[in-house]
C-alpha positions in Angstrom: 194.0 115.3 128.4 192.0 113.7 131.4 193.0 110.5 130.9 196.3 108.6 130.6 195.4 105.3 128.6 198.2 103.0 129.2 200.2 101.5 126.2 199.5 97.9 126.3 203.4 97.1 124.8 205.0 99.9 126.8 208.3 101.3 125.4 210.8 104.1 125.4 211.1 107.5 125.9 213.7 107.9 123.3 211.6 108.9 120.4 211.0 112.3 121.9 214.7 113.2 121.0 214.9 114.9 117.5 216.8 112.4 115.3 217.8 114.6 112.5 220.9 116.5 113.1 223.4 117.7 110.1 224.7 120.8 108.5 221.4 121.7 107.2 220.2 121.5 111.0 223.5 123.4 111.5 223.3 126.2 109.2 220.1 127.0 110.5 221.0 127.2 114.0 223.4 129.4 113.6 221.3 131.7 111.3 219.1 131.7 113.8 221.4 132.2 116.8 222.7 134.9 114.4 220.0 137.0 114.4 218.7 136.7 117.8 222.3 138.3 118.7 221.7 140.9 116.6 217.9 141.7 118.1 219.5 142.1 121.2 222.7 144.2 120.3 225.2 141.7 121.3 228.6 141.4 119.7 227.5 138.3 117.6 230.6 135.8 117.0 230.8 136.0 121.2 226.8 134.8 121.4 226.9 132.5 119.1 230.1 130.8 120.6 228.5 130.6 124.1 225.4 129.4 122.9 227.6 126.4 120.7 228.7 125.7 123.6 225.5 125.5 125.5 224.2 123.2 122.9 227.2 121.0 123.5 226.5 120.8 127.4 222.7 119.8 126.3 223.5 117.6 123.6 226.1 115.6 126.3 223.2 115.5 128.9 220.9 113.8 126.4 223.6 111.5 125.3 224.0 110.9 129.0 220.0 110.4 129.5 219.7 108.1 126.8 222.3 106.0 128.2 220.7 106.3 131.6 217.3 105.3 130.2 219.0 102.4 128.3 219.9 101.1 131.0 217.1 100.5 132.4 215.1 99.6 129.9 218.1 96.6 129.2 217.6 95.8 132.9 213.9 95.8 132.6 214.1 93.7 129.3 216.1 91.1 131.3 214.2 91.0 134.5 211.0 90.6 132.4 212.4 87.6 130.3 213.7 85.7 133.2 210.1 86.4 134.9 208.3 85.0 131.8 211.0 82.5 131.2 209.8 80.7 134.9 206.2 81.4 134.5 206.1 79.2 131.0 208.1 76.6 132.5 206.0 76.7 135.9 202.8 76.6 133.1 204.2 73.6 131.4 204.9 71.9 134.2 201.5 72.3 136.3 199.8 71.2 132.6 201.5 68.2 132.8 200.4 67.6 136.6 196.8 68.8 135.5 196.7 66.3 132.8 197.4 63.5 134.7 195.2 65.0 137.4 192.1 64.6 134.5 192.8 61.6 133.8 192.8 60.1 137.7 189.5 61.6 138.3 188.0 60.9 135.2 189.2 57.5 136.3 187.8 57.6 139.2 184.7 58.8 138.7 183.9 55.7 136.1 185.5 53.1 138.7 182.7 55.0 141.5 179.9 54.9 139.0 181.2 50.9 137.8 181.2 51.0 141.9 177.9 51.7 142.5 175.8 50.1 139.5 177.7 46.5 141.0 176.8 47.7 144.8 173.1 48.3 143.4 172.9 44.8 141.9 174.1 42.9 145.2 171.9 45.3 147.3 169.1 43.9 145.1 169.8 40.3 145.5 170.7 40.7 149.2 166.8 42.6 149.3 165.5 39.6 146.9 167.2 36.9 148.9 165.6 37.9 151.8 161.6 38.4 150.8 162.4 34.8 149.6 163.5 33.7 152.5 160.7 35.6 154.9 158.1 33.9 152.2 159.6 30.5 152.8 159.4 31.3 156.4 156.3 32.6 156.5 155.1 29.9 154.0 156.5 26.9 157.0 155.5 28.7 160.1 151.5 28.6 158.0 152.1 24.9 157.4 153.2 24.0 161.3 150.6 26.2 162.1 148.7 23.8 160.9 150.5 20.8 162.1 150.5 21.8 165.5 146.8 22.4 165.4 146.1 18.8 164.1 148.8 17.5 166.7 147.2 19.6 169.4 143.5 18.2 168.4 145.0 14.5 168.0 146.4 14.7 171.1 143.6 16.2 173.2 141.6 13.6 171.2 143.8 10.5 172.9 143.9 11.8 176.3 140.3 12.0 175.7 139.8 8.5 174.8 142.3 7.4 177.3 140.8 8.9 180.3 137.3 7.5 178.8 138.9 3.8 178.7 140.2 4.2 182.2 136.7 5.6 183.4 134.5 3.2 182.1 136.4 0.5 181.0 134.6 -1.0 177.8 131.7 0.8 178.0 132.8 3.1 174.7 135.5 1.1 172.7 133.6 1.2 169.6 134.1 5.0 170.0 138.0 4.9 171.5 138.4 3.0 168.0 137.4 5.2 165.5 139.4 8.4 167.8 142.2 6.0 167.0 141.8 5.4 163.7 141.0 8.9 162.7 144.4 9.6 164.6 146.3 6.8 163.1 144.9 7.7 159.4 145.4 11.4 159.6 148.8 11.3 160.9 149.9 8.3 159.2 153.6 9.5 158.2 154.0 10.3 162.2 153.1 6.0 162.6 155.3 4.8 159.6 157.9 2.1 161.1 156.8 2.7 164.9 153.8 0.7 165.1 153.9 -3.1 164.8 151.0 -4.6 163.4 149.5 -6.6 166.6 148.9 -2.9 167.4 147.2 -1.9 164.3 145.1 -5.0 164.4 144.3 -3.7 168.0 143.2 -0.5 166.6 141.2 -2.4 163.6 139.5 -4.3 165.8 138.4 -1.8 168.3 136.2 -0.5 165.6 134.3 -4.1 165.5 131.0 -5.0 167.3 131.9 -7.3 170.0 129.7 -10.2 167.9 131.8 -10.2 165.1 135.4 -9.7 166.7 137.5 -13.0 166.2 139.0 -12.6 169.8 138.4 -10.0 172.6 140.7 -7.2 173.8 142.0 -6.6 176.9 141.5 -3.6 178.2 145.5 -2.9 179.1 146.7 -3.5 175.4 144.0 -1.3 174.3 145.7 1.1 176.8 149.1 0.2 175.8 148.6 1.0 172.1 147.1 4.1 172.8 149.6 5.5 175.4 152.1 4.5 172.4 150.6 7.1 170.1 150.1 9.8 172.7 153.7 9.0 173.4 154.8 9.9 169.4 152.3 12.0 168.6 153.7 14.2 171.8 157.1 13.6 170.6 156.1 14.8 167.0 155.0 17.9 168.4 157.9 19.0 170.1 160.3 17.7 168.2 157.7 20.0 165.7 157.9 22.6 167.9 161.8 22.7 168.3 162.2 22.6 164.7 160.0 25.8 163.8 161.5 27.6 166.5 164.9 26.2 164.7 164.0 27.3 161.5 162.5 30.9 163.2 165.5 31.4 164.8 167.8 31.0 161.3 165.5 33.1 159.8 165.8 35.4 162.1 169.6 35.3 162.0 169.4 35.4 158.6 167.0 38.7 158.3 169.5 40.0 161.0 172.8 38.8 158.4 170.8 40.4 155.0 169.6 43.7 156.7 172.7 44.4 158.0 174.1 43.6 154.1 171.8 45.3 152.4 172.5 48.4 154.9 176.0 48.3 154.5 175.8 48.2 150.7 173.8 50.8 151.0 175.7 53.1 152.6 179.0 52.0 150.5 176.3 53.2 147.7 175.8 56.3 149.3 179.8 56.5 150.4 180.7 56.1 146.8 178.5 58.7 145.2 179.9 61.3 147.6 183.3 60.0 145.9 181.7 60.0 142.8 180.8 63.7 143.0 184.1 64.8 145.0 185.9 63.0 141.8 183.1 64.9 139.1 183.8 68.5 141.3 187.8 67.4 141.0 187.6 66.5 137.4 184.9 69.7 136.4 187.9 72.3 138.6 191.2 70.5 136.8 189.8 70.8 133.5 189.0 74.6 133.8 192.7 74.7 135.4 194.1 73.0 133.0 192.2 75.5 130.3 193.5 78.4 132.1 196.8 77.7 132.5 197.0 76.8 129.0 195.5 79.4 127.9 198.3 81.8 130.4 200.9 79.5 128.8 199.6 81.2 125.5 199.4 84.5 126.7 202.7 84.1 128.1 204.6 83.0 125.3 202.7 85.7 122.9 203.8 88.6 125.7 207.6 86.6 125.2 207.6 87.0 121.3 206.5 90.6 121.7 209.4 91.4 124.1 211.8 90.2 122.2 210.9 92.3 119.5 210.4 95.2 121.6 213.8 94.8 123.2 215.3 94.2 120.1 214.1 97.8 119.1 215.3 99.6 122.1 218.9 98.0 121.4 218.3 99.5 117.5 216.9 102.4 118.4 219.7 103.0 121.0 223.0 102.4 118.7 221.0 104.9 116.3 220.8 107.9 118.6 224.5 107.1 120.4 225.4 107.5 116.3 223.2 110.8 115.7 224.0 112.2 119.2 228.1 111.7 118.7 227.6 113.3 114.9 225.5 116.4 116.3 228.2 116.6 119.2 230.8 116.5 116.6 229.3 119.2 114.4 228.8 121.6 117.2 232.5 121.4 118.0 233.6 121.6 114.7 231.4 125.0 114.6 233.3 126.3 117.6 236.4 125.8 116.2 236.1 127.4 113.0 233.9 130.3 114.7 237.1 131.1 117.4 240.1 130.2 114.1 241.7 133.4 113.9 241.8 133.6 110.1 238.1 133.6 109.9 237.4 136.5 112.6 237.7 139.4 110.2 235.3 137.7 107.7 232.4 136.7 109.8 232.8 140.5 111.1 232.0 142.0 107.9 229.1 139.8 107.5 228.4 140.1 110.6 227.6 143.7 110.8 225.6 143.7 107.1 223.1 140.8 109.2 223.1 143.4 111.8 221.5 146.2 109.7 219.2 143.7 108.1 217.9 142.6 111.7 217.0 145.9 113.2 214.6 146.2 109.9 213.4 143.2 110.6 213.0 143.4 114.4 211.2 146.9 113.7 208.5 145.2 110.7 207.9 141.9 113.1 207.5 143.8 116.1 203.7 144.8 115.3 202.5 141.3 114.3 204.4 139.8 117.5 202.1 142.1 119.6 199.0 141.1 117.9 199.6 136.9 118.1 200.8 137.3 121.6 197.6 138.8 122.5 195.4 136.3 120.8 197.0 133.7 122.4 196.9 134.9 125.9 193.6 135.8 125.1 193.1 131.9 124.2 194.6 130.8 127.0 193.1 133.2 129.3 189.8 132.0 128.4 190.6 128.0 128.4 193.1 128.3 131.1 195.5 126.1 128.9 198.9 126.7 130.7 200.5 126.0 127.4 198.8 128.7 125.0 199.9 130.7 128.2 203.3 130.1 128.2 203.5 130.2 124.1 202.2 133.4 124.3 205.1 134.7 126.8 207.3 133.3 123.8 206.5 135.1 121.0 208.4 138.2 121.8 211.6 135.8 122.1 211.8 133.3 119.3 211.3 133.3 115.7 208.1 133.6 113.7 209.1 130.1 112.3 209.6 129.1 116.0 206.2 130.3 117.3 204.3 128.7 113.9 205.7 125.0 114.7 204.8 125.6 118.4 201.3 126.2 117.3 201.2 124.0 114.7 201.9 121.7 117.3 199.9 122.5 119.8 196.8 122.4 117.3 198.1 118.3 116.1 198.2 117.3 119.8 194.6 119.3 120.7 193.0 117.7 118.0 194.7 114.4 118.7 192.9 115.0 122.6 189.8 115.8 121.0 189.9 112.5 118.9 191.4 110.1 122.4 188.4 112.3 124.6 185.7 111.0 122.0 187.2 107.2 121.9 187.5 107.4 125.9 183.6 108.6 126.3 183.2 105.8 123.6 185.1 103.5 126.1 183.2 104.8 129.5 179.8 104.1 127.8 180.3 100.8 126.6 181.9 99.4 129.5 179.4 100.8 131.9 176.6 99.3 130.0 178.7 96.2 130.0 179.0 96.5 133.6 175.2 97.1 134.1 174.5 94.1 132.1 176.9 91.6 133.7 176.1 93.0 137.0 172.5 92.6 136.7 173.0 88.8 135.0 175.0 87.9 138.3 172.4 89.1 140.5 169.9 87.1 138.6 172.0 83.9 138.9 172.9 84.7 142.8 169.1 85.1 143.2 167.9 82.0 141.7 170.9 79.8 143.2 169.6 81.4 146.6 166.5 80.3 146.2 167.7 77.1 144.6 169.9 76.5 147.7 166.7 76.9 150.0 164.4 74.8 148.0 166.8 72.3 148.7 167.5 72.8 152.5 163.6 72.4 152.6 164.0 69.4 150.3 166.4 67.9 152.7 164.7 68.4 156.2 161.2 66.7 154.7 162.7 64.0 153.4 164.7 63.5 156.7 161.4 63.8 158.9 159.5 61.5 156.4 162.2 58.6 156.6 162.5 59.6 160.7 158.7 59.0 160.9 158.9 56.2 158.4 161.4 54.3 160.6 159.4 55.1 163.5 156.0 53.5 161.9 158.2 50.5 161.2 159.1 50.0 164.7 155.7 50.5 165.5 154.2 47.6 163.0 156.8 45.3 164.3 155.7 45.8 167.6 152.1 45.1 166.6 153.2 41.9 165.0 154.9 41.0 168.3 151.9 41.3 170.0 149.6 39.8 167.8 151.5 36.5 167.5 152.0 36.6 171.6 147.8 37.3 171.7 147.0 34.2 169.5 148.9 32.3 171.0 147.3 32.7 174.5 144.2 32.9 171.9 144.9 29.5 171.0 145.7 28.1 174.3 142.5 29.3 175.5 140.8 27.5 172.7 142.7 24.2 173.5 141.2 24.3 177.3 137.8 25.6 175.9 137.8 22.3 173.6 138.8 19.9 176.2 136.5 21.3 178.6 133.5 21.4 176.8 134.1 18.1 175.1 134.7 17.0 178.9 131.2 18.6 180.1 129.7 16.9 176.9 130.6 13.2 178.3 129.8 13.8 181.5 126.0 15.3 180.4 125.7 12.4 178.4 126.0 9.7 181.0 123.7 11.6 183.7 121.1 12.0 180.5 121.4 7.6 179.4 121.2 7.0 183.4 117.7 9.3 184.1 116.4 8.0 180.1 116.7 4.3 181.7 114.2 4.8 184.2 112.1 7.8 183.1 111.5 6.5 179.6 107.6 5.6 178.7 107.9 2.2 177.4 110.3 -0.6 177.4 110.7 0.6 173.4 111.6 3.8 174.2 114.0 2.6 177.2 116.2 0.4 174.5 116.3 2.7 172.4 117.3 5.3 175.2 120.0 2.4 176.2 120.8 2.1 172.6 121.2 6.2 172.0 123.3 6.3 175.4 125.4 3.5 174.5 126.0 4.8 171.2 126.6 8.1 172.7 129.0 6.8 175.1 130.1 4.6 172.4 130.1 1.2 174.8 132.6 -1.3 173.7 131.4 -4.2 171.6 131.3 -7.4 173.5 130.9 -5.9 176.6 127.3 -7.4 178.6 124.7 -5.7 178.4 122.8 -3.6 180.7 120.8 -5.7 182.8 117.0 -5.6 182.4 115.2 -2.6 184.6 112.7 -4.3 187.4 108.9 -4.4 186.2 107.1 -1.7 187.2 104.1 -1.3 189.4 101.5 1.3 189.0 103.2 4.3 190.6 103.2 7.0 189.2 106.7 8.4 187.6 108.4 11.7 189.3 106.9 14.2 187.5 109.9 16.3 187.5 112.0 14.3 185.5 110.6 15.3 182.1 111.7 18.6 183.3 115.3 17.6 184.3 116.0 15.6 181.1 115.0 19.0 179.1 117.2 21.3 181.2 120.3 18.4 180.7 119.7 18.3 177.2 119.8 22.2 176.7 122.8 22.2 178.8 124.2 19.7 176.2 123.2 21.6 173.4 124.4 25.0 174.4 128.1 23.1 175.2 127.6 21.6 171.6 127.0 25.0 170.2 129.9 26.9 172.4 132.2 24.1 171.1 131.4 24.9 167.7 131.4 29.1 168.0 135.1 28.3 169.4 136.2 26.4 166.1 134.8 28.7 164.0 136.1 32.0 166.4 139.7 29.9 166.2 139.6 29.9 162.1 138.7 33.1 162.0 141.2 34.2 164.5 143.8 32.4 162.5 143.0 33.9 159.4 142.9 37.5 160.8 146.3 37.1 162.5 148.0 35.3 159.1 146.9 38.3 157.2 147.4 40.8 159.4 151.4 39.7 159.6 150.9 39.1 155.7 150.0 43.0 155.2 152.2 44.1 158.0 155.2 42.6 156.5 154.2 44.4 152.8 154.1 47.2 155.1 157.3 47.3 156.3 158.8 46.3 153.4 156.9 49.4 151.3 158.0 51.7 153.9 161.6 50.4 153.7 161.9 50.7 149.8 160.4 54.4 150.6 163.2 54.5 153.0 165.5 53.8 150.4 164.5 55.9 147.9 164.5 59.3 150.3 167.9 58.1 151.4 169.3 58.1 147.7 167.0 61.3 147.0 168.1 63.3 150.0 171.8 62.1 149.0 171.2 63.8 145.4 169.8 67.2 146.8 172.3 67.1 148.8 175.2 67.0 146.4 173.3 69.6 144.7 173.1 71.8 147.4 176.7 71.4 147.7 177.4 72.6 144.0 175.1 75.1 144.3 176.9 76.6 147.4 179.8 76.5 144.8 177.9 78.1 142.0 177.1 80.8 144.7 180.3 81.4 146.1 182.1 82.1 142.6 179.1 84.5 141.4 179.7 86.2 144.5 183.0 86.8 143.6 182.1 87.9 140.1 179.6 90.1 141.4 182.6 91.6 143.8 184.7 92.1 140.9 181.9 93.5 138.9 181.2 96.1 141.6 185.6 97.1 141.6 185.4 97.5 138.3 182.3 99.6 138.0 184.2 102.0 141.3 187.0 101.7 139.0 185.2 103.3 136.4 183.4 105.6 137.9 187.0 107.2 139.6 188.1 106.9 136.1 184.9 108.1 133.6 182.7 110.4 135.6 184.9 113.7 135.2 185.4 113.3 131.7 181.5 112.4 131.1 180.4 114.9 133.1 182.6 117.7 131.4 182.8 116.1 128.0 181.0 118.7 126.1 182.8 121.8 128.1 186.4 120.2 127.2 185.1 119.7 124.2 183.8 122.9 123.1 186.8 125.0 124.8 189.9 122.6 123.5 187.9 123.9 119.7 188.3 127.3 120.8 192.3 126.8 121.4 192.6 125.2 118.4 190.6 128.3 116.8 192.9 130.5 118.8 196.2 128.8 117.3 194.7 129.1 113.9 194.1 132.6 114.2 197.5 132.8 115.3 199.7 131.4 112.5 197.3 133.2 110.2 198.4 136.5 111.4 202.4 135.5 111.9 201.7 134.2 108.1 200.6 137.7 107.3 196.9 137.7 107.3 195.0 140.2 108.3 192.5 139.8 111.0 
């Protein structure tokens, strides 16, 4: 047969010795010895003795062989418990370690994911703490924004009037008055408790005409209460001042304090999901250990119970053939003796010589059909090449026709039993390599798509690690804008101040040269009040103060004829400083507003770009532990698809002779079996 199936129980070699010995087995032998002596002419009580004795030598070996094989198979028995024995109790022991391993990572897989949902919740309030605070901050630095501009103007406005009072004296107090009280009124909380109220009556009655006032101010109190609330208003803005860069400074620390929390919780996040999935991976690999060592422990202690039976068998099996051996033994010497007693000699001589004659007939009748079933079967084995049907055929001049029927009898149970184990083998071979083909080609289908799964998310990976590089970059790049934009308005706004002040400055100046050429070059002495009146106003001349002097009368000369011009080119001049004062306001709001937006989008920006930031940091995190158990899927289907391609070697080495010949074997193993029949027909006396 071309293929030696191993039992899956093992066992002895015992049962191939005949178990059946016993006069009956006796009697025959000799008969059969018996006659073969007389075949062959030999003096018959002298072949028969010798070949007693041969049988005794053979049946001692096999006693001695049985023992041998006992032996081993009681030393193969023990070895094999012992082995199983430590394996169970290294089974039970590593279950016990693998169940308390399942339980610590399961453990620790809910205290990371407990972990994480408690690190996301302060992360958010660390990130919800701080937009309140940078609204707070931004909400103040708008409102000293606007402080400091009404501060700024206030105090421009009182160096203004100061420098006027010191110029002209009381020429404008009317004016100086309301600056004052506009000041006073609009900045009222910056006066509370620091201005008596001899100074406020200074300031009410600045505001007086001189005809009305119940006494008349001196020109150094005036002075002295408006130094007084240069002197505050100055000290409110840098005490101002010092307190937004204060508060911009905690902010700052503060933003500096809450980023740096909200990046460390962040990366504890991101720490604790890598434990999260290293405790997952653990908990996913101890489970399957624990299944298959259970599952070995099963096996194990099945494979045990088995054994024990098996062993117990051999032991049975043993004492039996120790007892049948020693009885055959026994019988064969007993034969011997009573074959060699004198007293029985004479008799078994007579009878001796009547088998004689009865032989040679026999040996002369058999001798023809011997001839005919020794050719069929070397004709049989000649055409199979069956070494067996050879050698029975080389037999059949030697032994009985009972002999040579039970030999091919025989032979024909154990071709047939070949033809039957050939069949289930090709049976075997097919399946299994279909199996193969189908696992194989699954595998390969999962290695593919865990390839391709693998490089989607390397690609995943490297975009989102280039789009929060470039996202981090654009937010270095908007802060820097925002930088610049608040150092540009504020040498925006310091070039407003000094626009203000000088054009206010050019205005006061324009205004005296245009009252001094009004006074002479106006048309009528109407027209010249009301030119002193409009200049006064417009210089805003202190009440009380004496009036200008009448002009001389006039003769009949004519006027300068280029003063109408002058007066129209001072007046434009005034105009256009009127309107440039104005475009700066309105350029300043509008300047204001532009910058106070911009930082307001910037900062939603930044703060967009930082949640995306965020979120690609958690995302690439994700791919990446999927990456990782993809690499893990891909590894163990490479090793199935290793073991796939053994096996299929392993059937290949083991199938493709006996595929590939299947039919031949098949076909010629029929003809021996035909052979054999034909055989024992003609040894049975049929005629062919």
């Amino acid at each position: 047969f071309w293929l030696k199936l191993p039992s899956p129980r093992g066992g002895s070699n015992l049962s191939s010795v005949p178990r059946n010995p016993g006069c009956a087995r006796m009697k025959l032998a000799v008969v059969a010895l018996i006659s073969s002596a007389v075949a062959v002419n030999e003096h018959p009580l002298t072949k028969i003795v010798n070949l007693l004795k041969d049988m005794e030598a053979q049946l001692t070996a096999d006693a001695k062989a049985d023992k041998t094989t006992y032996e081993k198979l009681a030393c193969w028995c023990k070895n094999t418990k012992e082995s199983k024995v430590a394996a169970i109790s290294t089974a039970q022991s590593r279950i016990t370690d693998l169940t308390a391993a399942v339980q610590e990572y399961a453990a620790s897989e809910a205290e990371a994911d407990t972990n994480i949902k408690q690190l996301k919740k302060e992360v958010n309030q660390g990130e919800n703490a701080l937009a309140q605070a940078r609204a707070g901050r931004e909400q103040a630095a708008a409102a000293w924004y606007a402080d400091e501009k009404d501060l700024v103007q206030a105090i421009a406005a009182l160096k203004n009037a100061i420098q006027q009072l010191s110029l002209r004296g009381g020429a404008s107090l009317i004016h100086i008055g309301h600056v004052a009280e506009r000041v006073m009124t609009r900045h009222e909380a910056n006066f509370v408790g620091k201005m008596t109220q001899e100074q406020r009556q200074v300031i009410a009655a600045l505001q007086q005409p001189a005809s009305t006032g119940s006494y008349t101010l001196q020109s150094d109190k005036i002075m002295g209460v408006l130094s007084s609330m240069l002197e505050e208003m100055e000290k409110d803005l840098a005490t101002g001042r010092s307190d937004d860069a204060m508060a911009a400074s905690q902010y700052e620390n503060l933003k500096a304090d809450k980023t740096a929390e909200n990046a460390a919780g962040k990366q504890a996040i991101r720490t604790t999901k890598t434990e999260a999935s290293a405790a997952a991976t653990n908990l996913e690999r101890s489970k399957e250990d624990l299944s298959d060592t259970r599952a070995a422990l099963d096996a194990d202690r099945k494979f045990l119970s088995d054994l024990n039976l098996r062993c117990q068998n051999v032991d049975h099996d043993y004492s039996e053939r120790v007892s049948d051996r020693s009885a055959e033994i026994s019988a064969v010497q007993d034969a011997i003796t009573i074959l060699t007693e004198d007293s029985g000699s004479e008799t078994m001589g007579r009878a001796l010589s009547l088998l004689q004659v009865g032989a040679a007939r026999a040996a002369a009748l058999s001798r023809e059909a011997r001839g005919r079933v020794a050719g069929l079967l070397l004709a049989a084995a000649k055409r199979t090449g069956n070494a067996d049907l050879l050698k029975l055929a080389g037999t059949v001049s030697l032994d009985t026709f009972t002999k040579i029927k039970a030999a091919c009898e025989k032979m024909i149970s154990e071709l047939k039993q070949q033809q039957v184990d050939e069949v289930k083998q090709r049976d075997f071979c097919v399946s299994e390599f279909s199996t193969n083909e189908k696992e194989t080609a699954a595998a390969n289908r999962q290695k593919s798509e865990l390839e391709n799964k693998i490089e989607d998310l390397e690609s995943l990976i490297a975009k989102l690690t280039a789009e929060m590089e470039d996202l981090t970059k654009q937010i270095a790049d908007v802060k820097l804008q925002v930088k610049q934009a608040g150092q540009n308005r504020e040498s925006e706004n310091a070039d407003f101040q000094a626009t203000i002040n000088d054009q206010r400055q050019t205005q006061a100046i324009l205004a005296k040269a245009i009252t001094r050429l009004q006074v002479v070059y106006a048309k009528t002495q109407e027209e010249r009040l009301a030119a002193s009146g409009s200049a006064g106003a417009l210089v805003q001349q202190e009440p009380g103060a004496a009036a200008a002097p009448p002009p001389p009368g006039f003769d009949k000369q004519a006027k300068n004829k280029g003063s109408t011009g002058v007066l129209t080119m001072l007046d434009d001049v005034m105009q256009d400083s009127k309107k440039t004062e104005a475009d700066a306001i309105k350029d300043e709001r509008e300047a204001q507003a532009d910058y106070e937006t911009f930082v307001a989008d910037s900062n939603a920006s930044i703060q967009k770009m930082t949640d995306a930031i965020t979120d690609k940091t958690e995302a690439r995190a994700e791919a990446t532990d999927d990456k990782t158990e993809a690499e893990g899927d891909l590894k163990s289907t490479e090793g199935e698809l290793a073991r796939l391609e053994q096996y299929n070697t392993d059937l290949h080495t083991q199938c493709d002779f006996g595929l590939k010949n299947f039919d031949s074997r098949q076909e010629a193993r029929q003809g021996e079996i035909e052979g054999l029949q034909q055989a024992i027909q003609i040894l049975s006396g049929a005629q062919m």
